[in-house]
N, C-alpha and C positions, 0 to 999 in steps of 0.2 A: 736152284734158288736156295739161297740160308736161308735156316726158319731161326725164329729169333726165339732162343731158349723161353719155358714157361716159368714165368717166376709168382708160384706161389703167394696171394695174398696172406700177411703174417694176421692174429689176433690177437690183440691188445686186450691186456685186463680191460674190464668195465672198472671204472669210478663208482666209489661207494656213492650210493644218493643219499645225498645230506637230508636232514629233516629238518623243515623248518622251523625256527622255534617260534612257537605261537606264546599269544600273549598268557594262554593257564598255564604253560609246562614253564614258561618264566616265573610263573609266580608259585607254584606248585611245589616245586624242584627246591628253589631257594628254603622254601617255607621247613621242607622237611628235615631239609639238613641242618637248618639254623635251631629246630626243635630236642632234634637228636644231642644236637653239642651241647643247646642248655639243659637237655636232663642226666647227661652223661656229668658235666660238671658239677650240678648240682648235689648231683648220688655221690663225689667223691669230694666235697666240698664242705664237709660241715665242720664249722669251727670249733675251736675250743675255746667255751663262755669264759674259765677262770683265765682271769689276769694275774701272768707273773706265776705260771705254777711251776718254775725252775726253782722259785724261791728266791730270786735274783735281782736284781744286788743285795745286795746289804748295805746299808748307810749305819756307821759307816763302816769303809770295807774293810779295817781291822783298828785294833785296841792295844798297842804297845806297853806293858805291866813287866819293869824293871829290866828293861831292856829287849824283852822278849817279845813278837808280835804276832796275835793271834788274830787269825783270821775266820774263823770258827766262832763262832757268838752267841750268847745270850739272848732271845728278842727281849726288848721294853727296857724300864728305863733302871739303872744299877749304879753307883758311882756317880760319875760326872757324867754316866754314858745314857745317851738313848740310840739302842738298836732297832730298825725298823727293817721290814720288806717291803717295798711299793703294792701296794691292794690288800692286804696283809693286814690283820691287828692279832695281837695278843696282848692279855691280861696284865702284863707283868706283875708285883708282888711276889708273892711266894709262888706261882706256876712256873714252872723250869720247862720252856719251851727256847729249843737251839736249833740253829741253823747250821752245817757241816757244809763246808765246802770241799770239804774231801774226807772220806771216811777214816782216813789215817791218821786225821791233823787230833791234836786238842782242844777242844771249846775251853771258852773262857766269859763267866758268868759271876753274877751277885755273888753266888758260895765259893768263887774261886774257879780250881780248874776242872771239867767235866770231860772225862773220856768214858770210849765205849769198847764192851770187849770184842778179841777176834774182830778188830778191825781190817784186817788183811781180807777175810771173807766177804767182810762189806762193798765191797770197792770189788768191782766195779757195779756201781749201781745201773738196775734195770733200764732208765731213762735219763740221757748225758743232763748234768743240772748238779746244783745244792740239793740235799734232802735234810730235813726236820727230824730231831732228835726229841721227845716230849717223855717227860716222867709222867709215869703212869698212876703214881702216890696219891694218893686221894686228897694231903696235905700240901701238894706240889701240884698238882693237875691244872689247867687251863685251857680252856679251847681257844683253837686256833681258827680265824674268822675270816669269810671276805663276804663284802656284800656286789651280789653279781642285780644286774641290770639292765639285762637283751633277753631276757628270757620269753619265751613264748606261754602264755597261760592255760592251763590245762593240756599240756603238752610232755608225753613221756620224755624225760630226762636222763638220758646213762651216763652214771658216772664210773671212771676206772681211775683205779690209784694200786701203785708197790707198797707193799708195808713188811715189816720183821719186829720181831723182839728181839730185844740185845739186854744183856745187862752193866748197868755205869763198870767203868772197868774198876777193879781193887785197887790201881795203885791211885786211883782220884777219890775213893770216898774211903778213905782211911780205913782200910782193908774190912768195913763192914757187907758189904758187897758177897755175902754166900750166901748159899739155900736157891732153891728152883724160882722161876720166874714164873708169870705169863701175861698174859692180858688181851688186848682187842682195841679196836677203833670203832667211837660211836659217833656215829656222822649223821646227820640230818639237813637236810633244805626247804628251811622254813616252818614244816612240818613234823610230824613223827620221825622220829630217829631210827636208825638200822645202825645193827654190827656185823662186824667182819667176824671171820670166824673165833672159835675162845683157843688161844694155844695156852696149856694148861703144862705145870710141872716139867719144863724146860728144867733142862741142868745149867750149874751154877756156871757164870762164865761164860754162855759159850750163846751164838747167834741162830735165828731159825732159820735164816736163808727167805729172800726176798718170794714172795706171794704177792700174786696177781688179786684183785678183789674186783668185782662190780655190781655194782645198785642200780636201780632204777626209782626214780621219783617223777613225782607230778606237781608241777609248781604253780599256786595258783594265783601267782599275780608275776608280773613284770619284774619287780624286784622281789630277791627272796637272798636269805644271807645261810651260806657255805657253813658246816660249822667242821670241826674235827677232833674232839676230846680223846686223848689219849686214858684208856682206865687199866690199869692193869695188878699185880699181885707178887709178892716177894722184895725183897729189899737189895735195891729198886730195878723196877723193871720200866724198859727205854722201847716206846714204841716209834718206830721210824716211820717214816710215809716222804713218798718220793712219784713224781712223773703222775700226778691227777692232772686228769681230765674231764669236761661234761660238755656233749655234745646233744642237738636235739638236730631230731632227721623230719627237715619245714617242707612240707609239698610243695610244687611250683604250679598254681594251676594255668599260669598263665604257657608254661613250657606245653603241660598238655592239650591246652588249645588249641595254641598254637602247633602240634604233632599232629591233631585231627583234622586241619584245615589243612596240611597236605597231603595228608593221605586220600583224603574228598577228593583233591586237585587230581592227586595221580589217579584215581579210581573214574573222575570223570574222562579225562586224558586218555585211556585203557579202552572206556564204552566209544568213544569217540572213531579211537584207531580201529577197533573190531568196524564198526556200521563203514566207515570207508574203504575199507579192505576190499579188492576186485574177487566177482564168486571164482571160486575154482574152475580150472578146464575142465568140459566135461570130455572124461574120457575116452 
């Protein structure tokens, strides 16, 4: 008799067991991760309150004097010209506040032409943009304003801005231009004013090299107006300022609600799966 070879029954993986989704782990699930993104966006989301702090454009964006066209300016109003910045005011009369749209170029203002020395150093500025050229002269001085309007009330405020000292170069102010420089930035919102540090006894000619600054204020109402007075000491000294910022870091309480109503979820989800769970074999 043949015997009919024994063919081994083969074993097939087992199938993951699906878990069914029940109606918390649908709502649970979602909750937490919709939580997570709006506080993650949030933490990486805060704006910057000033408007226009590239300094950008210029209206208008340059001033043609005998053929020549300068795009470097003056703010306020000189000539036939009124210079402005969108969000922007300054003084004009006698305060010599200028816009540079490139550290190399030459402004062109009420007294004619305004350059800055070791222009070459300037360039490249800290934050891509125009930067603010302000004499520091106590007879030339002006602050430079914007009035902001999203502000949260009793709410810390950091503010961050570049700044340098330079001095007007010799060949624009009729080589009276020697002796040490220095000066500072007095800035305030709304309230009490802060300065930057005091750079003291700079040598003639030459630039400090762009600094990092930051403040903190407390604004106490909704609108509150920006200020930035250039002061400074020697004949004449050129305070810059380039790439301001003010951000205020707003709680989301609604994000953390919403985080603690899924963590519930999963937490009751977790108690749930434990009590169903078959006892162990016993041994």
């Amino acid at each position: 008799m043949t015997r009919t070879p024994h063919i081994s029954k083969m074993t097939l993986p087992r199938r993951a067991k699906l878990r069914r989704l029940t109606p918390a782990r649908a709502v649970a699930v979602p909750l937490l991760a919709a939580s997570l993104a709006a506080i993650g966006g949030s933490a990486n989301a805060s704006p910057n309150l000033i408007q226009d702090p590239g300094f950008t454009p210029l209206s208008p964006s340059s001033v043609t004097v005998s053929s020549t066209v300068y795009t470097s300016l003056e703010l306020g109003t000189w000539g036939s010209n009124t210079v402005t910045v969108p969000s922007w005011s300054s003084p004009g009369g006698n305060a010599l506040n200028f816009v540079f749209l490139t550290s190399g170029a030459t402004a062109y203002g009420n007294a004619g032409l305004f350059g800055l020395a070791q222009p070459s150093l300037i360039a490249p500025t800290p934050v891509a943009g125009n930067f603010v050229a302000a004499d520091g002269s106590t007879s030339y001085s002006g602050a430079i304003t914007q009035t902001l309007t999203d502000l949260t009330p009793n709410k810390a405020a950091a503010l961050t801005f570049y700044w340098g000292v330079v001095q007007q170069s010799t060949a624009t102010c009729g080589g009276n231009c020697t002796g040490t420089v220095g000066g500072q930035w007095q800035v305030s919102l709304g309230g009490p004013s802060q300065d930057t540090t005091l750079i003291s006894n700079q040598a003639t000619q030459t630039f400090s090299g762009w600094m990092e600054s930051t403040m903190t204020f407390v604004p106490t109402s909704a609108t509150e107006t920006l200020q930035f007075l250039a002061v400074g000491s020697g004949a004449p000294s050129i305070l810059l300022l380039n790439g301001d910022s003010l951000t205020q870091s707003i709680s989301e309480p609604a994000s953390w609600a919403i985080t603690l109503a899924g963590l519930v979820g999963l937490g009751v989800l977790s108690r749930r799966r434990q009590r169903s769970a078959p006892p162990p074999a016993a041994a």
